[in-house]
PyMOL commands that place a pseudoatom at each C-alpha (Angstrom):
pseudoatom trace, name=CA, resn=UNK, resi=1, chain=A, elem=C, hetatm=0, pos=[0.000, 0.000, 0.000]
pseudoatom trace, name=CA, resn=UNK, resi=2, chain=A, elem=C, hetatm=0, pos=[1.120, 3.592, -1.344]
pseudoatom trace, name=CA, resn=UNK, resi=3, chain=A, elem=C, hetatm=0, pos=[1.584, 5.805, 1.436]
pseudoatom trace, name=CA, resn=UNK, resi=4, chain=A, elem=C, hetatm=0, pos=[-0.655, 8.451, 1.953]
pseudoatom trace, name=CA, resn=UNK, resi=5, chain=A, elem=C, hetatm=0, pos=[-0.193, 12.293, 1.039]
pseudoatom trace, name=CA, resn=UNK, resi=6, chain=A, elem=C, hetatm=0, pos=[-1.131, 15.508, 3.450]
pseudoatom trace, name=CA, resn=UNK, resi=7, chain=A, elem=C, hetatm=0, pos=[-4.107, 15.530, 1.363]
pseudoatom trace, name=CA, resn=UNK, resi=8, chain=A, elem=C, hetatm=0, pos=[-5.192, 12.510, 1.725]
pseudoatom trace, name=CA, resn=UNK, resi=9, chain=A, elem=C, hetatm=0, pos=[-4.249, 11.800, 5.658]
pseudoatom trace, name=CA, resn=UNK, resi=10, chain=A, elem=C, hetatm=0, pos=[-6.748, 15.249, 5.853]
pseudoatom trace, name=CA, resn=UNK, resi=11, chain=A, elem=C, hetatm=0, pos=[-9.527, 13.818, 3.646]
pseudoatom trace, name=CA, resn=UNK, resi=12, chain=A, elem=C, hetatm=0, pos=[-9.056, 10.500, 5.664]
pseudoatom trace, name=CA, resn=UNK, resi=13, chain=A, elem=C, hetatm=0, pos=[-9.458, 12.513, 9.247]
pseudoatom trace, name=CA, resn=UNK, resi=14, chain=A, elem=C, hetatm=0, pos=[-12.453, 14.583, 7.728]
pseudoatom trace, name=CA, resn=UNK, resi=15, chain=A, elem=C, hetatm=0, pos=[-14.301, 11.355, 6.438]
pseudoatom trace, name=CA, resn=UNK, resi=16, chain=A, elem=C, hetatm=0, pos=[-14.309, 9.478, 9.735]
pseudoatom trace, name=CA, resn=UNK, resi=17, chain=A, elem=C, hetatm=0, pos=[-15.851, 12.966, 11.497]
pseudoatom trace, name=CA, resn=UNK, resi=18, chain=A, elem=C, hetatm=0, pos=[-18.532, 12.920, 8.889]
pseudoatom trace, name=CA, resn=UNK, resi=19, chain=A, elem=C, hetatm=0, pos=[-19.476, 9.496, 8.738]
pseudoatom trace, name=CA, resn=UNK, resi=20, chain=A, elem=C, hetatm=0, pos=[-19.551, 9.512, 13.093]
pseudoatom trace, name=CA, resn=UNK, resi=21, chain=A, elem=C, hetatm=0, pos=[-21.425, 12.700, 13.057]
pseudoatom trace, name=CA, resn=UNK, resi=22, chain=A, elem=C, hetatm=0, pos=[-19.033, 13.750, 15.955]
pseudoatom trace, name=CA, resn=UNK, resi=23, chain=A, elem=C, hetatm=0, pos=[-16.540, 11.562, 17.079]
pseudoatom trace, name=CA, resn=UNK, resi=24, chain=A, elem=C, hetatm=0, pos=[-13.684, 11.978, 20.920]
pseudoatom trace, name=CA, resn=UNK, resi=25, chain=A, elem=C, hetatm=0, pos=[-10.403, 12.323, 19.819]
pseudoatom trace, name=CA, resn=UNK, resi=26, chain=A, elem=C, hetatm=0, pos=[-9.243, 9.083, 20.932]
pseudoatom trace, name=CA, resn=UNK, resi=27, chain=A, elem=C, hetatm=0, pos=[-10.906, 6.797, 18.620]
pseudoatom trace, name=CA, resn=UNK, resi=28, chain=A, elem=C, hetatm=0, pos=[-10.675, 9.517, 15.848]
pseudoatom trace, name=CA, resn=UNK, resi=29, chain=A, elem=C, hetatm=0, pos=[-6.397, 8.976, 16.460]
pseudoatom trace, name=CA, resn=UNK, resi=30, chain=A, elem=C, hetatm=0, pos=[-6.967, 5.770, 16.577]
pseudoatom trace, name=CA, resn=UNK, resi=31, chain=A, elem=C, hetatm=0, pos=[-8.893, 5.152, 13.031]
pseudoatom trace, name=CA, resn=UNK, resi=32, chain=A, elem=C, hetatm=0, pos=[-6.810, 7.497, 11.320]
pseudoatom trace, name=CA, resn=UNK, resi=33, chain=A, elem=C, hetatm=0, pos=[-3.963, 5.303, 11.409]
pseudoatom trace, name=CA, resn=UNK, resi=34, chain=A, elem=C, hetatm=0, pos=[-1.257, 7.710, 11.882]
pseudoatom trace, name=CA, resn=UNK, resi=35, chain=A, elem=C, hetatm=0, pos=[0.996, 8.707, 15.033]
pseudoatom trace, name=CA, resn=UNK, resi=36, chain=A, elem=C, hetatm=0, pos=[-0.021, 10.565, 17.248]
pseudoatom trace, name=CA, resn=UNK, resi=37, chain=A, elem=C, hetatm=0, pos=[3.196, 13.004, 17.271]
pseudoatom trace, name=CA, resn=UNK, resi=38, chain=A, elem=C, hetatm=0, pos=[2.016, 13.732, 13.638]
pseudoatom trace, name=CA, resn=UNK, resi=39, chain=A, elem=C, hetatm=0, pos=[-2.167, 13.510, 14.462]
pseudoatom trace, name=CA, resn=UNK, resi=40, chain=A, elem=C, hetatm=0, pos=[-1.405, 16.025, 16.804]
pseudoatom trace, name=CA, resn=UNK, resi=41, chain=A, elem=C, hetatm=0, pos=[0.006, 18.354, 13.954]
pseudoatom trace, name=CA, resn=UNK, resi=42, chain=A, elem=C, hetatm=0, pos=[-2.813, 17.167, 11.471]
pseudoatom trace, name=CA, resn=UNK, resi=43, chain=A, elem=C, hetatm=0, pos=[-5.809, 18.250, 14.532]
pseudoatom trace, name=CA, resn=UNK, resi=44, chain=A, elem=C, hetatm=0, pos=[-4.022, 21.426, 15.194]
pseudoatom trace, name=CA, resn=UNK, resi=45, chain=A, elem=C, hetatm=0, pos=[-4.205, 22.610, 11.664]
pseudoatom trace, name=CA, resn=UNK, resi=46, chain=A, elem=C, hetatm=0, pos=[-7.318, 21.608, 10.825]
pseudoatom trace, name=CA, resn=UNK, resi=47, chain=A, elem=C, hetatm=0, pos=[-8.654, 23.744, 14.013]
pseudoatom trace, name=CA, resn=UNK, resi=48, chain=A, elem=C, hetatm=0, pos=[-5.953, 26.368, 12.911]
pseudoatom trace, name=CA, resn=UNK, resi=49, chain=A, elem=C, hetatm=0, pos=[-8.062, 26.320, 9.628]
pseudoatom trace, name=CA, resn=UNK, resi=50, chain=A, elem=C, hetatm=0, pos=[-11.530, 25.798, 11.004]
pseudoatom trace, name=CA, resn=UNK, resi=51, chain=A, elem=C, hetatm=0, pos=[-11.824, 22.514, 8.939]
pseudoatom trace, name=CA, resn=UNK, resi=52, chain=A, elem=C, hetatm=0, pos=[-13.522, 20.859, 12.617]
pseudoatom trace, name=CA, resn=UNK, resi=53, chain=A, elem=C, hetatm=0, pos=[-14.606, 21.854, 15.763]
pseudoatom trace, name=CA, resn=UNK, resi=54, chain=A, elem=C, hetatm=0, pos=[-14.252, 21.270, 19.144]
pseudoatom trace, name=CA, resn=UNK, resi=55, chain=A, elem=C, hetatm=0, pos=[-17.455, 20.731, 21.539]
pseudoatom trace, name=CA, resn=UNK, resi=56, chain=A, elem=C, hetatm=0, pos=[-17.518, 20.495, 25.228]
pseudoatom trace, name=CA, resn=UNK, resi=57, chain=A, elem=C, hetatm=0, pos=[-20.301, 18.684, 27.132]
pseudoatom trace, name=CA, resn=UNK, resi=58, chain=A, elem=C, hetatm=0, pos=[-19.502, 15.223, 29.076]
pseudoatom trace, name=CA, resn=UNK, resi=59, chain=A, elem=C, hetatm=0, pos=[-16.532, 14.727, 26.985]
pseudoatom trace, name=CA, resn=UNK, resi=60, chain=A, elem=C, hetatm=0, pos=[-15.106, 16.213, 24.267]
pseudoatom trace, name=CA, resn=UNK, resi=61, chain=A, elem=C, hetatm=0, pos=[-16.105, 15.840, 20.457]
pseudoatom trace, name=CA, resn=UNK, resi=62, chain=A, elem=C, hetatm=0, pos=[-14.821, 16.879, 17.532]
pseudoatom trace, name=CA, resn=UNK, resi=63, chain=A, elem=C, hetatm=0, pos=[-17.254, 17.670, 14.585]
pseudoatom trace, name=CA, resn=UNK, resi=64, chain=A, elem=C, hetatm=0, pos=[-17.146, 18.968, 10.787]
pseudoatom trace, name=CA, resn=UNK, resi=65, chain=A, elem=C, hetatm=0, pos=[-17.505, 22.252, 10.272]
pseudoatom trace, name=CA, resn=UNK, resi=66, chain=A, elem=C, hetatm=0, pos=[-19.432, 23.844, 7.076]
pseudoatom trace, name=CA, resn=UNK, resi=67, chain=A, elem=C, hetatm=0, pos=[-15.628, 24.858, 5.939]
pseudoatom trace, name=CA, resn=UNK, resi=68, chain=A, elem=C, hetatm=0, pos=[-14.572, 21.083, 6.286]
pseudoatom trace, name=CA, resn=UNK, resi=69, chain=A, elem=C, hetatm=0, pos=[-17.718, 19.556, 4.360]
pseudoatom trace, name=CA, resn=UNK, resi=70, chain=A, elem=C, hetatm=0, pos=[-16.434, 22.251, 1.041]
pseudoatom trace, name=CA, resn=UNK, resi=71, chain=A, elem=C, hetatm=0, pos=[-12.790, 20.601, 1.214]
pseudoatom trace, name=CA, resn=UNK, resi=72, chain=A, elem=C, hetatm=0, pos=[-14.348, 17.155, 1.015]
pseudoatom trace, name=CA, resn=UNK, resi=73, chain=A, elem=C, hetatm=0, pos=[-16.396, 17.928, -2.013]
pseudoatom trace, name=CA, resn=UNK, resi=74, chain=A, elem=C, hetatm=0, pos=[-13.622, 19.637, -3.892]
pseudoatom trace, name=CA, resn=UNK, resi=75, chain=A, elem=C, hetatm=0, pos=[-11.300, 16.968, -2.891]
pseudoatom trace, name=CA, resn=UNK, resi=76, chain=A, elem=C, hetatm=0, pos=[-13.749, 14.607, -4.078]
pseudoatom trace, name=CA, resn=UNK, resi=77, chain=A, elem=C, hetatm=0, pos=[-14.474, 16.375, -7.594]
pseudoatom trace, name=CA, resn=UNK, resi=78, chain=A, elem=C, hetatm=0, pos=[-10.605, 16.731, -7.948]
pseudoatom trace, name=CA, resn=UNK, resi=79, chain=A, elem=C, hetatm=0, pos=[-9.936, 13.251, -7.953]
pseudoatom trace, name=CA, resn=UNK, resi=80, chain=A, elem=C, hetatm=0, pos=[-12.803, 12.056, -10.500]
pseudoatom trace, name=CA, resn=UNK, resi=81, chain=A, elem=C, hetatm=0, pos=[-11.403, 14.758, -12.572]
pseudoatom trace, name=CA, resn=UNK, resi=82, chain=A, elem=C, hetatm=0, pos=[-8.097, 12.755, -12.585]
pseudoatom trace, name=CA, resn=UNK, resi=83, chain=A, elem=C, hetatm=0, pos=[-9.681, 9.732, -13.106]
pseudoatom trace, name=CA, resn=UNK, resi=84, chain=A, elem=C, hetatm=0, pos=[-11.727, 10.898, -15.912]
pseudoatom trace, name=CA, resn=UNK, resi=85, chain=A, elem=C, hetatm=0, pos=[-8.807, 11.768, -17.879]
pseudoatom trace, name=CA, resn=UNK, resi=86, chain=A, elem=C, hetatm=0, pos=[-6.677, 8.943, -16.482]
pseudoatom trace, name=CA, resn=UNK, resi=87, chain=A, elem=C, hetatm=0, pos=[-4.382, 11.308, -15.226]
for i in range(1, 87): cmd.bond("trace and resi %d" % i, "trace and resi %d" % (i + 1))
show_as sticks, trace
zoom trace
């Protein structure tokens, strides 16, 4: 298996929030499948970016924000574009 890019590892961490709705931070480090030295880095910059949010009730949860759902419909529509045109 092809190791994955920044965008990818991004898209990856995005998709698991929007399939869980809202997800703790624990099992979102764990199903990304990446350390968590460089998860860390990844959930700091997508906060830095206001990709996801951070709510506080019981626990803490981490949820898409309107900006996040845009990158993973671009991303999306920029990879059938490459596959279109076998690129």
């Amino acid at each position: 298996m092809a190791k994955r890019n920044k965008l990818e590892i991004i898209r990856d961490i995005l998709k698991i929030i929007q399939e869980s709705h809202s997800i703790k931070p624990t099992p979102l480090l764990r199903r990304s499948n990446i350390s968590s030295s460089r998860f860390k880095e990844y959930y700091s910059d997508l906060l830095e970016k206001e990709f996801i949010r951070e709510t506080y009730g019981k626990n803490k949860e981490i949820s898409l924000t309107e900006k996040g759902c845009r990158y993973l419909e671009k991303y999306s529509a920029i990879v059938d574009f490459i596959d279109e045109f076998e690129l």
